[in-house]
C-alpha positions in Angstrom: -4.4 9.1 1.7 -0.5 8.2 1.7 1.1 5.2 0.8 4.3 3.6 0.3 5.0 0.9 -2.5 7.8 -1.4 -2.6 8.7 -3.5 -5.7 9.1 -6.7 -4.1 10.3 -10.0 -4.6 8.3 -11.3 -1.9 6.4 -10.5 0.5 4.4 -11.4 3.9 2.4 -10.6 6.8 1.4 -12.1 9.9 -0.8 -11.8 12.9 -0.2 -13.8 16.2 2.2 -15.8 14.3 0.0 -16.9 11.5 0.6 -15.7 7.7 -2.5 -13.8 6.8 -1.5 -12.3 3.5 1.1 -13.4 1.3 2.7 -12.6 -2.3 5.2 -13.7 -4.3 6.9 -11.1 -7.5 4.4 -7.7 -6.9 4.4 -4.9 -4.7 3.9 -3.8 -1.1 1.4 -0.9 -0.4 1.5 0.4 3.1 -1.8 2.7 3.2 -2.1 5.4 5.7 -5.6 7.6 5.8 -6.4 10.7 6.9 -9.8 12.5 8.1 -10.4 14.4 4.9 -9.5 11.2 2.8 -13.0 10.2 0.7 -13.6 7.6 -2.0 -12.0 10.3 -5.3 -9.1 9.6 -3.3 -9.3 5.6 -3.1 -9.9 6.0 -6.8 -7.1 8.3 -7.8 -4.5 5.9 -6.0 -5.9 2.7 -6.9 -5.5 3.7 -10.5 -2.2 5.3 -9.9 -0.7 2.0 -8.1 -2.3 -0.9 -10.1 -0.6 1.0 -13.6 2.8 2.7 -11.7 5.5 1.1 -14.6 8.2 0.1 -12.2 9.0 -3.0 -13.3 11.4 -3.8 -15.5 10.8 -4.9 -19.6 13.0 -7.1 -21.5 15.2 -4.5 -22.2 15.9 -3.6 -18.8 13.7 -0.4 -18.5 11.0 -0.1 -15.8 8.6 -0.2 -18.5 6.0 -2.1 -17.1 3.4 -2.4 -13.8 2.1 -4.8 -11.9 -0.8 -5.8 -13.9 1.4 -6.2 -17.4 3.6 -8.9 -15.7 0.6 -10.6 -13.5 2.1 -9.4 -10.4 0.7 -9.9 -7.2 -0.3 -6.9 -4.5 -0.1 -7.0 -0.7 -1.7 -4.0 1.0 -0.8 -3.4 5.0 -2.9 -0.5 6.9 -0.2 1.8 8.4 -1.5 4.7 10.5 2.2 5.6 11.5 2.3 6.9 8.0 0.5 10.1 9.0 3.2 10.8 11.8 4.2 14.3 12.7 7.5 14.5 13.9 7.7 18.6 14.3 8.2 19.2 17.8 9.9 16.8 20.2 11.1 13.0 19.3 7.8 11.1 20.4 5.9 11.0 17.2 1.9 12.5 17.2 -0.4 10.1 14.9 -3.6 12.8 15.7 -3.8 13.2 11.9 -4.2 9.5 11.0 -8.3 8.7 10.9 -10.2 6.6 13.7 -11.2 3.2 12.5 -14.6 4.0 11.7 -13.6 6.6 8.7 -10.4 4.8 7.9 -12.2 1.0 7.8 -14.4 1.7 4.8 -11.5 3.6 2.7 -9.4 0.7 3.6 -11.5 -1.9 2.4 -12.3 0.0 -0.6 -9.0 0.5 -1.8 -8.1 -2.9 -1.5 -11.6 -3.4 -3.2 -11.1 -1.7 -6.3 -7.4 -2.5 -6.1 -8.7 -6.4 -6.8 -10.5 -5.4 -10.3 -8.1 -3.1 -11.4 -5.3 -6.2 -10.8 -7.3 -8.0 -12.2 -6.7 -10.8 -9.0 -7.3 -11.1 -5.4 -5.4 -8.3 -3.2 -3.5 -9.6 -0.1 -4.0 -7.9 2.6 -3.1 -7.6 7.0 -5.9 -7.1 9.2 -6.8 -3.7 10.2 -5.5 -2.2 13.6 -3.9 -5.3 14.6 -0.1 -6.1 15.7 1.8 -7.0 12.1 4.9 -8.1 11.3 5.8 -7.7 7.8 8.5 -10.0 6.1 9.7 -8.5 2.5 12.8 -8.6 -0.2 12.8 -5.3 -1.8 13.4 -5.7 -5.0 15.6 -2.8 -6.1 15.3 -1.5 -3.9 12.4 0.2 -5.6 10.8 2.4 -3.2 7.4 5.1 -4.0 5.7 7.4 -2.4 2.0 8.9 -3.1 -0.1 11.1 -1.2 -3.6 12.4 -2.7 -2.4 15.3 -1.2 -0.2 15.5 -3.9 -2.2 14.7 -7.0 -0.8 17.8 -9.2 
């Protein structure tokens, strides 16, 4: 699994011109999955996001997550995220996962990503046309990939 998280200000989404998900001070996951993605892999990231200290303490220092200041979390399915741009300039998605692997994942990240917060995730609506509204806040910009986890 990949994702991108933006600190943002805030943050929306909408389908067919209606606001679906919607946050105010929190971040912005973008979640991308993968065939060999499994539930470890929902679990390692969940953790990693909900406690990732990037915003800032009274001092200034990104000191702090999105749980310690009651943030809020909006989480977008992105397939585009497991793009391979190697050979030519039309982008191949044939490593991002059909709906019927990636579904479950999805809705089990966002899930677990509800108790670990502490509050209701925010979320788009799987496979569907989005258009995403944000203020990056920063900009503070991460990227993860389970891939990665060492």
């Amino acid at each position: 699994m990949r994702v991108v998280i933006q600190r943002v200000s805030h943050a929306q989404v909408e389908v067919a011109q209606e606001v679906v998900g919607k946050i105010r001070t929190g971040l912005l996951v973008l979640v991308g999955i993968e065939d060999p993605d499994q539930l470890e892999d929902v679990d390692w990231l969940v953790g990693k996001v909900a406690n990732l200290r990037i915003f800032n303490d009274a001092q200034g220092v990104m000191n702090l997550s999105v749980k310690d200041i009651n943030g809020e979390v909006l989480v977008i399915s992105q397939f585009t995220l497991h793009a391979s741009t190697k050979k030519g300039n039309r982008p191949s998605y044939i490593r991002a996962s059909k709906p019927e692997h990636a579904i479950p994942l999805y809705e089990s990240f966002k899930e677990k990503l509800s108790i670990e917060v502490g509050k209701k995730v925010e979320a788009g609506i799987f496979g569907a046309d989005m258009k995403v509204t944000l203020l990056n806040d920063g900009p503070v910009t991460i990227t993860m990939d389970t891939k990665n986890k060492e």
